[in-house]
N, C-alpha and C positions, 0 to 999 in steps of 0.2 A: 504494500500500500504506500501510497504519498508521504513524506516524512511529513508534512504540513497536514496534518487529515482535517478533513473537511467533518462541519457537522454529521452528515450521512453516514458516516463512516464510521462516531462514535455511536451513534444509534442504532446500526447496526452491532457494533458489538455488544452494545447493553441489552437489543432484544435476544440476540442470541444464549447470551448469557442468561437471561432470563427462561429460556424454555429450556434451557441443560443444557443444551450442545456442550456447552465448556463444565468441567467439574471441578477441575484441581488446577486448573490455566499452567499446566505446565510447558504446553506447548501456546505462546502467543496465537490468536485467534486471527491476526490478518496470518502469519503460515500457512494455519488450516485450510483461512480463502484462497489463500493462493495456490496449494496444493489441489484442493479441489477444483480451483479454473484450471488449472493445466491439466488436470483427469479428464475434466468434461470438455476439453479443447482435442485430444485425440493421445495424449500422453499415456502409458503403460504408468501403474502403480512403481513399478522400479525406478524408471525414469523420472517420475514425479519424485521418489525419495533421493534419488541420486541428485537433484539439483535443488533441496531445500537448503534453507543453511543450517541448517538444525540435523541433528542425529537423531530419524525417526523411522523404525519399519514402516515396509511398505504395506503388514498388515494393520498397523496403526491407520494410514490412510485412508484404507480402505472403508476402517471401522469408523471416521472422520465424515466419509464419503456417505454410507447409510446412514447416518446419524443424522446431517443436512440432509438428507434425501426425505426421511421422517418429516422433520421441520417442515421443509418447503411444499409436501404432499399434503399435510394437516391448515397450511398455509395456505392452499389453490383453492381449498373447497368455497363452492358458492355458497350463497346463505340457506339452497334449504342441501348442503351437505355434500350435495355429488361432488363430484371431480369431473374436469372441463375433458372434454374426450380430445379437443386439441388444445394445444396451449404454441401461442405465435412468440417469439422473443426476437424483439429486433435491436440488435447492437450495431449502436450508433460511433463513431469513434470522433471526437471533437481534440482540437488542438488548443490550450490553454498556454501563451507564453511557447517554451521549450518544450512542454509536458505533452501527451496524446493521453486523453481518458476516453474511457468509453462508459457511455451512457446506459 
């Protein structure tokens, strides 16, 4: 994540923390994010472990990976409960300064 984080950024971490994702925060919470974008980018679990900067199995990620997977599935549901049979995600990618963020 951005060494400057943006509001967004710590609300995110405070909701996640909030539904358990994180227990003991022994691993920093933007890692996890970023492990899991580089998983669901096209990255093998090894690969992903092999280029954190932390020393973490690749079955830790894994288990990082379902965990957010839980979150964000209990998180789609509409109000009366289903789950969207598609769900569209359009990433945006914006230039701020030097920085490229994506939206």
């Amino acid at each position: 994540m951005l060494s400057n984080q943006w509001d967004g950024a710590i609300a995110l971490k405070e909701a996640l923390k909030q539904k358990g994702f994180v227990e003991r925060e022994r691993t920093p919470i933007e890692i996890m994010l970023k492990a899991i974008y580089d998983y669901l980018r096209g990255q093998s679990l090894r690969r992903v472990r092999d280029a954190l900067e932390i020393d973490r199995s690749h079955v830790a990620i894994g288990d990082w990976i379902k965990k957010f997977g839980e979150i964000a599935k209990n998180g789609l549901a509409l109000v009366n409960g289903s789950i969207p049979d598609v769900l569209v995600v359009d990433e945006t990618e914006i230039q701020v300064g030097s920085e490229r963020l994506y939206l």
